[in-house]
PDB file with SEQRES, HELIX, SHEET and CRYST1 records, atoms N, CA, C and O in Angstrom:
SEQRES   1 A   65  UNK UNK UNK UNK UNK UNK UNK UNK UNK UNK UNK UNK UNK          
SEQRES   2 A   65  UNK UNK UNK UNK UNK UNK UNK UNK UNK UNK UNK UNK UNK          
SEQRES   3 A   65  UNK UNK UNK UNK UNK UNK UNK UNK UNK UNK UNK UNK UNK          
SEQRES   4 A   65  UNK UNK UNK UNK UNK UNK UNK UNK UNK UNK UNK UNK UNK          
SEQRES   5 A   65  UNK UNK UNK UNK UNK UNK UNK UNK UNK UNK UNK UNK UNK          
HELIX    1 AA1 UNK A    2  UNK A   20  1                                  19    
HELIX    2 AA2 UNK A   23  UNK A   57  1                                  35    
HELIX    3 AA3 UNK A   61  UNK A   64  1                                   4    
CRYST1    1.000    1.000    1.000  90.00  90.00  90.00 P 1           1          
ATOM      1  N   UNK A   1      17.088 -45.306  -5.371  1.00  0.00           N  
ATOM      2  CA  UNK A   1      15.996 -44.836  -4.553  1.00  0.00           C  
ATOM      3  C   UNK A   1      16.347 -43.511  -3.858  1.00  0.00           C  
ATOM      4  O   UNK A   1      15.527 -42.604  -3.999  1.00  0.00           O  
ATOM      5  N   UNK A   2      17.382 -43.284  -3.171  1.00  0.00           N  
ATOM      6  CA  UNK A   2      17.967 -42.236  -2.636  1.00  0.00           C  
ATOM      7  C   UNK A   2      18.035 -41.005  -3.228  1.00  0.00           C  
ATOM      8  O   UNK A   2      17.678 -39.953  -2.697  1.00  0.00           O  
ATOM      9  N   UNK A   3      18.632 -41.168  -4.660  1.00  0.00           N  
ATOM     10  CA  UNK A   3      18.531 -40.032  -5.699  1.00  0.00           C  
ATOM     11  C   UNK A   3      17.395 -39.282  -6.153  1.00  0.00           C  
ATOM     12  O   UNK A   3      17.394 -38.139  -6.612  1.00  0.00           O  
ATOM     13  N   UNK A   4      16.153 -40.281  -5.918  1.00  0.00           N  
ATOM     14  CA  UNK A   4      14.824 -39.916  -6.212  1.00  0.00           C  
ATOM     15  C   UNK A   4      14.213 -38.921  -5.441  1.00  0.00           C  
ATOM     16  O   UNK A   4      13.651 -37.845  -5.646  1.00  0.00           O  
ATOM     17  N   UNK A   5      14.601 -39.861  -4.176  1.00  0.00           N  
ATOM     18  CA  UNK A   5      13.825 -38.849  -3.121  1.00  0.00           C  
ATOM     19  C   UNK A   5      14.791 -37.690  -3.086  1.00  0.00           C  
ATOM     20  O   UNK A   5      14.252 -36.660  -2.680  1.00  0.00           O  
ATOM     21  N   UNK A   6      16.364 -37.538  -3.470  1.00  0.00           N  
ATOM     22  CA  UNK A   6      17.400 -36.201  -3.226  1.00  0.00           C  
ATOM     23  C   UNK A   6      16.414 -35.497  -4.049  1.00  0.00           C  
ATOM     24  O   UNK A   6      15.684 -34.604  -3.621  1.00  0.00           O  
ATOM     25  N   UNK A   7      16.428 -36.040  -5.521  1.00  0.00           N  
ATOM     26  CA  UNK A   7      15.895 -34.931  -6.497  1.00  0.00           C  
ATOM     27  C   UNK A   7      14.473 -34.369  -6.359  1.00  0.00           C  
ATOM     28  O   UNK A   7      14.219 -33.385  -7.054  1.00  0.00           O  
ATOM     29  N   UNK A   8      13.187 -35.017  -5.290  1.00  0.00           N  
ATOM     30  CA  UNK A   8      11.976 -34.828  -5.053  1.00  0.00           C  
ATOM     31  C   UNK A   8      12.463 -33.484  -3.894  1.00  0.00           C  
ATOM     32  O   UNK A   8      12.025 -32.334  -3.935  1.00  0.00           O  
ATOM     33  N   UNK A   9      13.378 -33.979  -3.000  1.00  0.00           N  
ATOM     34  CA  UNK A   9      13.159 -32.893  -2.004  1.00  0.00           C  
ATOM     35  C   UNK A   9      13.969 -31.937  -2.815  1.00  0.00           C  
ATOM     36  O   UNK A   9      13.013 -31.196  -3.045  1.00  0.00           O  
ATOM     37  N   UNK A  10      14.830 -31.429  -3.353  1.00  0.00           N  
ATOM     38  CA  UNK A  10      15.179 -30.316  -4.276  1.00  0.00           C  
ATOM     39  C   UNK A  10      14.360 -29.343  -4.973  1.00  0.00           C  
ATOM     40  O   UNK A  10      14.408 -28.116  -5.056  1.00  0.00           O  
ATOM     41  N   UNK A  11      13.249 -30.632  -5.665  1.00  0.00           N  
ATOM     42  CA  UNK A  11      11.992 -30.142  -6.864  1.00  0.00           C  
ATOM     43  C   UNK A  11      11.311 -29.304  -5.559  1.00  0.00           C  
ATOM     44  O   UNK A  11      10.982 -28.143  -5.803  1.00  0.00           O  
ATOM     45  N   UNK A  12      11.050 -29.873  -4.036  1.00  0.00           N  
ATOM     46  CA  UNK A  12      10.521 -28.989  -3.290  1.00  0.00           C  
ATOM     47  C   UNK A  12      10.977 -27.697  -2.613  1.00  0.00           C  
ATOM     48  O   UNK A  12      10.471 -26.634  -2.254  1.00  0.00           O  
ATOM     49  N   UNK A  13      12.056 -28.233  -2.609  1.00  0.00           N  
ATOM     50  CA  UNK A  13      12.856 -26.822  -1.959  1.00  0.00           C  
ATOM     51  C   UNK A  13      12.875 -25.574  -2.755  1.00  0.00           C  
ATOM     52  O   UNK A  13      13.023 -24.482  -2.207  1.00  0.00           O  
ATOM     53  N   UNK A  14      12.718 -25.718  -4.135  1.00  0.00           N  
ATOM     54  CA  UNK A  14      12.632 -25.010  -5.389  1.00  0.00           C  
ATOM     55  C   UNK A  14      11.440 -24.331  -5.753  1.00  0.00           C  
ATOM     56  O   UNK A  14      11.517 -23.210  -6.256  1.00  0.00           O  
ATOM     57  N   UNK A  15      10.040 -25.037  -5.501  1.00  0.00           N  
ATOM     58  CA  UNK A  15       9.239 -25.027  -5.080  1.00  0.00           C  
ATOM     59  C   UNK A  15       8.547 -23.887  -4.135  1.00  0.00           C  
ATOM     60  O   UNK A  15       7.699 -23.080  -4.517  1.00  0.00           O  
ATOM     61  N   UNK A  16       9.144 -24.006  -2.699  1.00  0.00           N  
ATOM     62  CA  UNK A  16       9.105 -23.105  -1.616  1.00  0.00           C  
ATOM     63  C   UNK A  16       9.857 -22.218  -2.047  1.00  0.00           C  
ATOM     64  O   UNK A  16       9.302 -21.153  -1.778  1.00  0.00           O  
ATOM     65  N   UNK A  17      10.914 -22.007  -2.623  1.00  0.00           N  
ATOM     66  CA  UNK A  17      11.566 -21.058  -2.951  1.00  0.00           C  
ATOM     67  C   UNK A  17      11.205 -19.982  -3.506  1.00  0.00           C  
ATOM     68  O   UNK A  17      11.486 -18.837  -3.153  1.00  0.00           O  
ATOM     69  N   UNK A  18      10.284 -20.477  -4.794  1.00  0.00           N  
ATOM     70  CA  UNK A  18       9.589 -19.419  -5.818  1.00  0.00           C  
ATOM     71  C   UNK A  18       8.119 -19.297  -5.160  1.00  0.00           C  
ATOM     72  O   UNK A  18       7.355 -18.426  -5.576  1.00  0.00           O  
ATOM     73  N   UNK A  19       7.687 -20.281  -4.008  1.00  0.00           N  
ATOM     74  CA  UNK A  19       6.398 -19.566  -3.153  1.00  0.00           C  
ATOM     75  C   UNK A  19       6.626 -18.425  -2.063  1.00  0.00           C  
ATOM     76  O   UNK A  19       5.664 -17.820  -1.591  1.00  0.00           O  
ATOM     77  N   UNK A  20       7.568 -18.232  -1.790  1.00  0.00           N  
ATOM     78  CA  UNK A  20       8.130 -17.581  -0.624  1.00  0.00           C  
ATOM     79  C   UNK A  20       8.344 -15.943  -1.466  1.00  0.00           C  
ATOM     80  O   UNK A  20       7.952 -14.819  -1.153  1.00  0.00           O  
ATOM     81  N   UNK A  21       9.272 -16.536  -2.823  1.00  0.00           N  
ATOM     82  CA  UNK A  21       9.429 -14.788  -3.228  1.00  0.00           C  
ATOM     83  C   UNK A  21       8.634 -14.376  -4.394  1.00  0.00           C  
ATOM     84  O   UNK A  21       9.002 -13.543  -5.222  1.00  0.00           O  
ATOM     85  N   UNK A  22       7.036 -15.294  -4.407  1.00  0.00           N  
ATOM     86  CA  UNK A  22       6.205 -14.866  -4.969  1.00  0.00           C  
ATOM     87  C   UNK A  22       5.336 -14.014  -3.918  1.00  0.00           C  
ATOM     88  O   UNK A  22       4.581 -13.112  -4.281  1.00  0.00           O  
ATOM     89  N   UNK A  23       5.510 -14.370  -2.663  1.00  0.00           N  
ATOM     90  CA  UNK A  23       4.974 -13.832  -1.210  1.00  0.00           C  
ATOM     91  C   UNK A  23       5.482 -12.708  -1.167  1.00  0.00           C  
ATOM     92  O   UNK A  23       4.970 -11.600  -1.325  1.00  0.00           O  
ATOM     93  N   UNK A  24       6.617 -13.045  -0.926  1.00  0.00           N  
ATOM     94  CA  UNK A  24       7.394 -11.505  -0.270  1.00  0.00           C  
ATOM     95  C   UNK A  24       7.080 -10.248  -1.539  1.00  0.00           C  
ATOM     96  O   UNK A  24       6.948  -9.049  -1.296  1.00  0.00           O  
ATOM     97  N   UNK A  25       7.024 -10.736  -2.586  1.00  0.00           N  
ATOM     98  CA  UNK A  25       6.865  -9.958  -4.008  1.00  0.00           C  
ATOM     99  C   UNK A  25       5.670  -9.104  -3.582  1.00  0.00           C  
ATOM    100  O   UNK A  25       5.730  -7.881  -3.450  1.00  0.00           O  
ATOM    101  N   UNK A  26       4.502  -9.901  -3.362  1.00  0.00           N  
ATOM    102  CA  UNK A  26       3.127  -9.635  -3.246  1.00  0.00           C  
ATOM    103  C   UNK A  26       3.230  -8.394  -2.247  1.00  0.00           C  
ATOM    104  O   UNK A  26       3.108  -7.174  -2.356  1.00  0.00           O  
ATOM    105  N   UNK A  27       3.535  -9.368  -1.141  1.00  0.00           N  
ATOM    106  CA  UNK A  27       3.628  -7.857   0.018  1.00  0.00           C  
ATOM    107  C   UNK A  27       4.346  -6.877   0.111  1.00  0.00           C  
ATOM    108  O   UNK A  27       4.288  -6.018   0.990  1.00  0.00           O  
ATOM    109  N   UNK A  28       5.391  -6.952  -1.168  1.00  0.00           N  
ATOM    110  CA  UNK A  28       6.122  -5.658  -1.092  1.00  0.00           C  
ATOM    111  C   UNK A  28       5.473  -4.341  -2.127  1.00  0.00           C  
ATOM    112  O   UNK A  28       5.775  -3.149  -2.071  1.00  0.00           O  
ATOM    113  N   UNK A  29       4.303  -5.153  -3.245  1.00  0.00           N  
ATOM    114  CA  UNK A  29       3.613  -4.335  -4.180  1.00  0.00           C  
ATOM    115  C   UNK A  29       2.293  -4.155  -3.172  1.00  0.00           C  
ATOM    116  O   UNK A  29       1.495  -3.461  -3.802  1.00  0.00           O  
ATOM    117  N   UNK A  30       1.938  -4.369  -2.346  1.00  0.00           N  
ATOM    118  CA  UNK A  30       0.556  -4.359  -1.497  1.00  0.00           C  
ATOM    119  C   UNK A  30       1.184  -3.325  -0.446  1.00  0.00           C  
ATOM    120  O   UNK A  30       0.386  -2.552   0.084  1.00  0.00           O  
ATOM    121  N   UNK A  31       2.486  -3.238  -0.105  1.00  0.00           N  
ATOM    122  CA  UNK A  31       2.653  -2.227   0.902  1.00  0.00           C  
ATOM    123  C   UNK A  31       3.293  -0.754  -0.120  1.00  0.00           C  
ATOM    124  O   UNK A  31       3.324   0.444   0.160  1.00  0.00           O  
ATOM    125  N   UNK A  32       3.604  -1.279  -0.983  1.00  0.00           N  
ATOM    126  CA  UNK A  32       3.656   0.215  -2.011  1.00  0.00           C  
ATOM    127  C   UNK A  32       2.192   0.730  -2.247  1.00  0.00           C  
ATOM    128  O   UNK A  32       1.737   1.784  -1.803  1.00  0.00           O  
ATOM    129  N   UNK A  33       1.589  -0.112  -2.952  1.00  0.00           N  
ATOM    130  CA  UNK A  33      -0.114   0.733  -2.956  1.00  0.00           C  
ATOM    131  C   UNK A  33      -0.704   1.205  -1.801  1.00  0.00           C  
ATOM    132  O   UNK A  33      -1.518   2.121  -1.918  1.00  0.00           O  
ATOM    133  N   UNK A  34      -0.429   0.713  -0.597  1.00  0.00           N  
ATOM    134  CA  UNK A  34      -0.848   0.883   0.450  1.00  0.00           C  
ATOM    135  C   UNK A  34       0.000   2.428   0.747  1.00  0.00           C  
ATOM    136  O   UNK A  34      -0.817   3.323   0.963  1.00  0.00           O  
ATOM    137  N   UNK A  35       0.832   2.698   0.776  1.00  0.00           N  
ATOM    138  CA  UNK A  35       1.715   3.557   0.984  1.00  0.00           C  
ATOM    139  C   UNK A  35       1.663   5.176  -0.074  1.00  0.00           C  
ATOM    140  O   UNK A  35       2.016   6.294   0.301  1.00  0.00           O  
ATOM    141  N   UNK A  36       1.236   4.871  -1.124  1.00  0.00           N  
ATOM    142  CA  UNK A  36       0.847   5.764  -2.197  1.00  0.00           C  
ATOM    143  C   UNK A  36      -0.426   5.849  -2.334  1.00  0.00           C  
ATOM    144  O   UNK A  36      -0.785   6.662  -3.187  1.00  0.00           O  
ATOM    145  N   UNK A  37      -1.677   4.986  -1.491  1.00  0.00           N  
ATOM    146  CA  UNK A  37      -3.000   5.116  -1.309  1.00  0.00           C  
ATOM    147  C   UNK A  37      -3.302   5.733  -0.204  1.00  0.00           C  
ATOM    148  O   UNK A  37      -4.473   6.107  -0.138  1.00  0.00           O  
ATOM    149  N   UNK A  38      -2.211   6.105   1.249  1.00  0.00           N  
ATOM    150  CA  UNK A  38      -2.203   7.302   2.252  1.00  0.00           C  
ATOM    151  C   UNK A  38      -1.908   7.931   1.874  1.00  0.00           C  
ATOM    152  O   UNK A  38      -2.692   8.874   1.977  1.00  0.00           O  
ATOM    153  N   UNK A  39      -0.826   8.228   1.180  1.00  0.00           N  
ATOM    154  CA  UNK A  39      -0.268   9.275   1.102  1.00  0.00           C  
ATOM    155  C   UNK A  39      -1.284  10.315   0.185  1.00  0.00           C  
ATOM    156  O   UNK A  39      -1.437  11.465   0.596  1.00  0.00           O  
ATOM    157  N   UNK A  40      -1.935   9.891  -1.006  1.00  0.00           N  
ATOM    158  CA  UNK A  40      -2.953  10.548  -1.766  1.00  0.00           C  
ATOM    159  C   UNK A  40      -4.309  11.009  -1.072  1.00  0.00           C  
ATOM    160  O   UNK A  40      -4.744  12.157  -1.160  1.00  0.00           O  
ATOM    161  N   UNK A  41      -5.045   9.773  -0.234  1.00  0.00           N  
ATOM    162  CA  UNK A  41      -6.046  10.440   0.867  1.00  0.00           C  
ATOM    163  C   UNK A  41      -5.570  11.433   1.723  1.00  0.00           C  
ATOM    164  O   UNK A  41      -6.348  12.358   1.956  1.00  0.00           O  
ATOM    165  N   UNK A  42      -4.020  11.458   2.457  1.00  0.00           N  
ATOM    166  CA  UNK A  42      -3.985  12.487   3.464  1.00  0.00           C  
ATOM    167  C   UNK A  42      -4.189  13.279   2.721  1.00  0.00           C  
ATOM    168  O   UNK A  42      -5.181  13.928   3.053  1.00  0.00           O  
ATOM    169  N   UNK A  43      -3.495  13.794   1.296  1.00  0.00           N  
ATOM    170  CA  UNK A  43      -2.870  15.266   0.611  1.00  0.00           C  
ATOM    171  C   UNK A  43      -4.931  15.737   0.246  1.00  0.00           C  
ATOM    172  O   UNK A  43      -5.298  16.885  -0.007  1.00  0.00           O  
ATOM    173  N   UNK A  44      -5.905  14.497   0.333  1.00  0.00           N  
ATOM    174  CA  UNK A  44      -7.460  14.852  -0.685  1.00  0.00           C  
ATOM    175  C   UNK A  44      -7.632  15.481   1.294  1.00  0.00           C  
ATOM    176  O   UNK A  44      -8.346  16.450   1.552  1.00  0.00           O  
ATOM    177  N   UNK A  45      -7.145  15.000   1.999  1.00  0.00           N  
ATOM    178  CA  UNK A  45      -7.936  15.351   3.522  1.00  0.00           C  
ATOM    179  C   UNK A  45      -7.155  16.784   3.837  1.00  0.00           C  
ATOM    180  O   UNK A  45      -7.645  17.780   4.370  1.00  0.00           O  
ATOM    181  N   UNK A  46      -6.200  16.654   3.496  1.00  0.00           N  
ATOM    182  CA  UNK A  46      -5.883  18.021   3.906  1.00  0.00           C  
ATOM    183  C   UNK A  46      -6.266  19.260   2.929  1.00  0.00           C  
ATOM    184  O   UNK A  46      -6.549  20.251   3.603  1.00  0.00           O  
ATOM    185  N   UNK A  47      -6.336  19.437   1.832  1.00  0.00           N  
ATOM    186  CA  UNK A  47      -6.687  20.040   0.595  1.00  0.00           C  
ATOM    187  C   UNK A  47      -8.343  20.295   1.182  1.00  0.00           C  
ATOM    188  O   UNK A  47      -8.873  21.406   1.196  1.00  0.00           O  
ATOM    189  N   UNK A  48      -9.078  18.891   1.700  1.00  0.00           N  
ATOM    190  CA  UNK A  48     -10.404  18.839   2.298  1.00  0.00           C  
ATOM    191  C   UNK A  48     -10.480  20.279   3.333  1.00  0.00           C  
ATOM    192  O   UNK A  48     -11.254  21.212   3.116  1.00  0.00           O  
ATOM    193  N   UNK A  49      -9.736  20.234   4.208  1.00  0.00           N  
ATOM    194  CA  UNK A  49      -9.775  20.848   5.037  1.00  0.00           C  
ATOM    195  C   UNK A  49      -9.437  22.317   5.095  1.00  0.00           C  
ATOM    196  O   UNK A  49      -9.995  23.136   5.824  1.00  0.00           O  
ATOM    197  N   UNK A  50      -8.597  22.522   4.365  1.00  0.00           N  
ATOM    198  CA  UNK A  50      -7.890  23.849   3.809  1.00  0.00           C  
ATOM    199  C   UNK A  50      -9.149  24.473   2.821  1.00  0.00           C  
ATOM    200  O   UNK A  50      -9.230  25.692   2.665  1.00  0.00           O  
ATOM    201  N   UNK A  51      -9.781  23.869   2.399  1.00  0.00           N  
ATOM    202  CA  UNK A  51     -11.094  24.880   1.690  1.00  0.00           C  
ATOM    203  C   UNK A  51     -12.348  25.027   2.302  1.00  0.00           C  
ATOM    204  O   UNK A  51     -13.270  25.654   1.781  1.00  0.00           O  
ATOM    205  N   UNK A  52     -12.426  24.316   3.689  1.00  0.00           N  
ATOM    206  CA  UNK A  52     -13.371  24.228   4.134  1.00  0.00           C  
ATOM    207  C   UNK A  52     -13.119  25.397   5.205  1.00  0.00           C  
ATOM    208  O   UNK A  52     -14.072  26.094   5.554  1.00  0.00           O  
ATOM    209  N   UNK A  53     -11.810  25.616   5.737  1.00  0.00           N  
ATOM    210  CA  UNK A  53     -11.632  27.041   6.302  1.00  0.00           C  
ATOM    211  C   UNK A  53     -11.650  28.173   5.655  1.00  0.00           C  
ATOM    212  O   UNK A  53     -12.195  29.174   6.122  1.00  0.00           O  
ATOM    213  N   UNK A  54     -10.937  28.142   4.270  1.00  0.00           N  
ATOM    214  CA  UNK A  54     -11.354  29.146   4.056  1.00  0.00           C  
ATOM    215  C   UNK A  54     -13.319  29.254   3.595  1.00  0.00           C  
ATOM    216  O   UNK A  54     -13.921  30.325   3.530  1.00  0.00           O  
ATOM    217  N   UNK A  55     -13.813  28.195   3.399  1.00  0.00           N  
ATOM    218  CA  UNK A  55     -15.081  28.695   3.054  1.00  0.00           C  
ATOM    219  C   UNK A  55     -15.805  29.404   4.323  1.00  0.00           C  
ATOM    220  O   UNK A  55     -16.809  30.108   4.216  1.00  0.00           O  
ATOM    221  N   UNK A  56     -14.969  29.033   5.846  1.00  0.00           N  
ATOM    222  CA  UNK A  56     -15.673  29.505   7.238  1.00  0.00           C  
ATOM    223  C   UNK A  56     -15.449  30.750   7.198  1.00  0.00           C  
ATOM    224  O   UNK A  56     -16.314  31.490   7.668  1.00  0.00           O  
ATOM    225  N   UNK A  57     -14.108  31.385   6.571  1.00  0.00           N  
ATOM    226  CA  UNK A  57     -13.469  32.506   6.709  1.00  0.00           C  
ATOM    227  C   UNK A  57     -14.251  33.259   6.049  1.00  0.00           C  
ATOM    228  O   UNK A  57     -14.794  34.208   6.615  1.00  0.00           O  
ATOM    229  N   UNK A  58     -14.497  32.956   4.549  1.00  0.00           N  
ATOM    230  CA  UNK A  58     -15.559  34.015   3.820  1.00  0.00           C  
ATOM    231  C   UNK A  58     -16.617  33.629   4.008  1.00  0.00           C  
ATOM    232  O   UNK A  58     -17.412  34.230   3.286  1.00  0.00           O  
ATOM    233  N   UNK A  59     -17.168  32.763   4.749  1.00  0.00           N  
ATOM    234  CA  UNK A  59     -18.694  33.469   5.587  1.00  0.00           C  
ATOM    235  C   UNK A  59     -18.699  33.812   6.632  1.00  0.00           C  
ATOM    236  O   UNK A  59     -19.769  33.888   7.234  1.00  0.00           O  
ATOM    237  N   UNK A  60     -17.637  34.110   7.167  1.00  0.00           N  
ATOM    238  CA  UNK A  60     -17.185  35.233   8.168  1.00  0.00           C  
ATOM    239  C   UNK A  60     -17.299  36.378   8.091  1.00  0.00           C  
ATOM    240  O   UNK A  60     -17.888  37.266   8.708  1.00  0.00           O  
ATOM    241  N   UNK A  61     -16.353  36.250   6.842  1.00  0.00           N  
ATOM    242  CA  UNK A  61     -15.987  38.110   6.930  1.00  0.00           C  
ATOM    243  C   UNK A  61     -17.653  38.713   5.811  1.00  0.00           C  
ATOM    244  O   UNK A  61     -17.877  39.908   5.620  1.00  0.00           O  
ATOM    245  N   UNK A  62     -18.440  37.737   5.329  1.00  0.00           N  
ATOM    246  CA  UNK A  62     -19.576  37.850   4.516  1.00  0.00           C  
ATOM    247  C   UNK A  62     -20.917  38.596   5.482  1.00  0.00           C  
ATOM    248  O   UNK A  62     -21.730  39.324   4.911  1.00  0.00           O  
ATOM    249  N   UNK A  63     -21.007  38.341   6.823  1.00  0.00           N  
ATOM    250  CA  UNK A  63     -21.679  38.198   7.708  1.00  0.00           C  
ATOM    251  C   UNK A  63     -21.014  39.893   8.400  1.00  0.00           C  
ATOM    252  O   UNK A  63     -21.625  40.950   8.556  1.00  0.00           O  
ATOM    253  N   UNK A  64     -19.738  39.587   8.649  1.00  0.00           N  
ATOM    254  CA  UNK A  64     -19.123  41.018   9.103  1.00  0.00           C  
ATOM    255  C   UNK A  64     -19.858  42.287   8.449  1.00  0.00           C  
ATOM    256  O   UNK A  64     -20.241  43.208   9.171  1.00  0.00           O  
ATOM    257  N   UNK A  65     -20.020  42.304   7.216  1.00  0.00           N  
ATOM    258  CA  UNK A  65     -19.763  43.498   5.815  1.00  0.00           C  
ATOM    259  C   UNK A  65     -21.206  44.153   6.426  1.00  0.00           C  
ATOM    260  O   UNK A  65     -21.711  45.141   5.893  1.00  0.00           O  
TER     261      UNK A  65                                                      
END                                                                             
């Protein structure tokens, strides 16, 4: 009887084992996308922003002439 339940709580511990670093797995590919999905919006926001001055600049100097 003893052996049964040793080998049941093992089958569980084994169990939690491969749920835990199917977890940690998850959140370590969810914080990479997450991490390479800022990093690509900042570079589209700043690129955003950098043509939008110069478009102020040449209807600046458009208005100057």
């Amino acid at each position: 009887m003893n052996n049964v339940m040793f080998s049941r709580v093992i089958g569980m511990a084994k169990a939690g084992d491969i749920a835990f670093k199917a977890f940690t797995g998850a959140l370590g590919v969810a914080s990479i996308y997450l991490g390479l999905n800022f990093a690509v919006n900042l570079y589209n926001g700043i690129s955003w922003h950098n043509a939008q001055t110069k478009l102020q600049k040449e209807e600046a100097r458009d208005r100057d002439i």
